[in-house]
C-alpha positions in Angstrom: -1.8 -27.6 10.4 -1.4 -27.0 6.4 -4.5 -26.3 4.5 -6.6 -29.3 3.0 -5.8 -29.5 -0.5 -7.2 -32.6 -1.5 -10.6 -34.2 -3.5 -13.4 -32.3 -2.1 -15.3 -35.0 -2.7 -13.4 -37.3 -0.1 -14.5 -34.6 2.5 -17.6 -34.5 1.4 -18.1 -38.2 1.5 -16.5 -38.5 4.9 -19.3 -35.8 6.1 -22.1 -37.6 3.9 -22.9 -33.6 2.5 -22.5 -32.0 -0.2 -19.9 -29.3 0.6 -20.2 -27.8 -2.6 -23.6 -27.2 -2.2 -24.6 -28.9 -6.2 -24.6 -32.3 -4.8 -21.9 -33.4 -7.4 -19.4 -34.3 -5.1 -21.4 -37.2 -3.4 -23.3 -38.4 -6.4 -21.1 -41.4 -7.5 -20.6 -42.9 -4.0 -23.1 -41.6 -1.1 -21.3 -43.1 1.8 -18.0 -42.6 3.7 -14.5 -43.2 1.9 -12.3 -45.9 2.6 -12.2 -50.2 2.5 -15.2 -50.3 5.1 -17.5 -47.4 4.0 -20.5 -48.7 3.2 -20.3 -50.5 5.8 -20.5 -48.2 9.0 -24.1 -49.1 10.3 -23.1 -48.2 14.2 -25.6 -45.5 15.2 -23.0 -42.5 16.3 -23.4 -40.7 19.9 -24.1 -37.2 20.3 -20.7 -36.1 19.8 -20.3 -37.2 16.8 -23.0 -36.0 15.4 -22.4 -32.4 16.5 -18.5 -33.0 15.2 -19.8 -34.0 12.1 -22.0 -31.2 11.7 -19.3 -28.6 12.7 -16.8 -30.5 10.2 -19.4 -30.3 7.8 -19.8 -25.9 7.7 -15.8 -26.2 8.0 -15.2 -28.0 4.8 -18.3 -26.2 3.1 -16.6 -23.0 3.4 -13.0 -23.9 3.2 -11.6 -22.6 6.9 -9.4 -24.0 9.4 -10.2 -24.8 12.8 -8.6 -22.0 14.8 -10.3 -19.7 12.6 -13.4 -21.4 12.6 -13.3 -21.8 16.8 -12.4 -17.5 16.5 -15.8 -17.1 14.5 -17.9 -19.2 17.3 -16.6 -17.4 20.0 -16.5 -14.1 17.8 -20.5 -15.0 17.2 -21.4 -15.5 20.3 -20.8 -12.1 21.5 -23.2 -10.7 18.8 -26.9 -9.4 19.7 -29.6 -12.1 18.2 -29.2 -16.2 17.6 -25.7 -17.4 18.3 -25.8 -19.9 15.4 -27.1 -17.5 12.6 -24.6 -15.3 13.5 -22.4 -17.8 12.8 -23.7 -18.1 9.9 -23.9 -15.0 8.5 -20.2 -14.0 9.9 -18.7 -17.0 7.2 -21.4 -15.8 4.9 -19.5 -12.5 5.0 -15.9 -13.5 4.2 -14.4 -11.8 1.4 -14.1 -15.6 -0.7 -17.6 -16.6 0.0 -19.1 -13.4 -1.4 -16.6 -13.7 -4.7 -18.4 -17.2 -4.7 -21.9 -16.2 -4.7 -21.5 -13.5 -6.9 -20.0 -15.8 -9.1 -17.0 -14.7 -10.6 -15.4 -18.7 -9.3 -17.0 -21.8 -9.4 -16.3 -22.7 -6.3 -15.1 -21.2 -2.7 -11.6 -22.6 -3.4 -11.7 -20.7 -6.5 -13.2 -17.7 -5.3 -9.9 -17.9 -2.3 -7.7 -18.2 -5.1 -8.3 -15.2 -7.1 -8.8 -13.5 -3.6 -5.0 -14.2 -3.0 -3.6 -13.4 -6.4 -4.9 -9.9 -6.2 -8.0 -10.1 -8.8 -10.7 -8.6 -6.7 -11.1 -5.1 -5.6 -13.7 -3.9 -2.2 -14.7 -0.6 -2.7 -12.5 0.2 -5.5 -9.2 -1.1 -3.3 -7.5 -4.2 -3.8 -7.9 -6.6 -1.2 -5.9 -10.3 -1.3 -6.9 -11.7 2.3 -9.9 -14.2 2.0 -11.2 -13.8 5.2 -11.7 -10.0 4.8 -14.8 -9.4 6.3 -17.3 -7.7 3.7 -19.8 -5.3 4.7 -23.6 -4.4 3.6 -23.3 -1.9 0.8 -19.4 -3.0 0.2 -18.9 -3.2 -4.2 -17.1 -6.2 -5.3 -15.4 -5.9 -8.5 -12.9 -7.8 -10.6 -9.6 -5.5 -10.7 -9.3 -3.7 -14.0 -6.2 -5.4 -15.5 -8.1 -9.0 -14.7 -11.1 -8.3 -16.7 -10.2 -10.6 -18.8 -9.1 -13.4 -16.9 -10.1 -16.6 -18.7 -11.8 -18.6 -15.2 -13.8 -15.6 -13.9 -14.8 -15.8 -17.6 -16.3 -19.2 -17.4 -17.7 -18.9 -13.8 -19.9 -16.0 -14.8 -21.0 -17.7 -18.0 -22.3 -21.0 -16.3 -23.9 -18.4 -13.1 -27.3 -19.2 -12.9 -28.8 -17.7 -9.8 -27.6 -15.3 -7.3 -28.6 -15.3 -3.5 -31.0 -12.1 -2.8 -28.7 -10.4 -0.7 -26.4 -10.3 -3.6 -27.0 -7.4 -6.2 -25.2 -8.1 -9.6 -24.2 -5.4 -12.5 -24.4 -7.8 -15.5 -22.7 -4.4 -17.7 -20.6 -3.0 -15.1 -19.8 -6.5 -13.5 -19.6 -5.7 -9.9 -21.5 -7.2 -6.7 -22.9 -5.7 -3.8 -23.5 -7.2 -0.9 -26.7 -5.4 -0.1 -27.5 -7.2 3.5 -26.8 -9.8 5.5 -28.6 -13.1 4.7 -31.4 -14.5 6.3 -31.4 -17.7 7.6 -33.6 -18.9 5.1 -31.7 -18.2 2.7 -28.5 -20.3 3.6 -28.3 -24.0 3.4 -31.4 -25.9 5.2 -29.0 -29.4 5.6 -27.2 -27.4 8.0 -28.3 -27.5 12.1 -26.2 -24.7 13.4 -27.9 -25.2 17.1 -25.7 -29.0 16.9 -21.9 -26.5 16.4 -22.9 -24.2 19.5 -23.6 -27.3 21.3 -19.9 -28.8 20.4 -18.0 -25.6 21.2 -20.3 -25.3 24.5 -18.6 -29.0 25.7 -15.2 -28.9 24.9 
């Protein structure tokens, strides 16, 4: 299946969260697209609310469903709480750390300049978004892109930075100092309601 590339807002609405994480996206209209959307009072079973929860950290970060079902089953094999490892596994993707360093404005950005060869790891170009970024790793902005007029913008309107994310205002490179702690990822989300999807189908 292709790669959404539609509003995110229609996603976001269809999830009733804010996939960008700013809220923006489900300001205007807080309830589900389409003719009927306000509408849909029917309390939903358990199943849909654990689809809807695992659709929700699927549009958030901008990944397909065979990769996503790789990173469950990749997470559960991991010493420590099968959910946070979740978690911190999509925290670590290449295009989620250009996003919180903030060199895009958003995760579809950040994939973006991932694939068009902007961003360096280490000092080495890397274009695959799903790269999977270490603790200590340096991510930079390649040396002929310096320039580039959206990174420019993104870093301008940056306002805060995750803690587990160390930034070089002169130098402009991240580091991704640690993995993140649980509290410091996104409290709308209950990770325990995706293990318990995966665990029935």
């Amino acid at each position: 299946m292709a790669r959404y590339t539609g509003p995110n807002n229609k996603k976001a609405r269809r999830v009733s969260f804010s996939i960008l994480e700013n809220g923006k996206d489900i300001a205007k209209r807080p309830y589900g697209p389409g003719q009927h959307g306000k509408d849909r009072k029917r309390k939903p079973s358990n199943y849909a609310v654990q689809l809807n929860e695992k659709q929700k950290v699927r549009f958030m970060y901008g990944i397909s469903e065979k990769q996503f079902k790789k990173l469950v089953n990749e997470s559960a094999k991991m010493k420590g709480v099968h959910g946070e490892n979740l978690l911190i596994l999509l925290e670590s993707r290449l295009d989620n750390i250009v996003y919180r360093i903030g060199f895009a404005t958003t995760r579809r950005g950040a994939r973006q300049l991932v694939n068009h060869g902007h961003i360096t790891v280490n000092g080495k170009k890397v274009d695959i978004p799903s790269y999977r970024v270490k603790p200590g790793d340096v991510i930079a902005i390649k040396e002929n892109s310096s320039d580039h007029k959206g990174i420019e913008i993104a870093l301008a309107n940056k306002i805060k930075r995750p803690d587990f994310i160390n930034y070089d205002e002169t130098k402009r490179i991240g580091t991704y100092v640690r993995y993140p702690e649980r509290s410091e990822l996104n409290a709308e989300i209950n990770e325990s309601l995706i293990v318990e999807f995966y665990s029935r189908v």
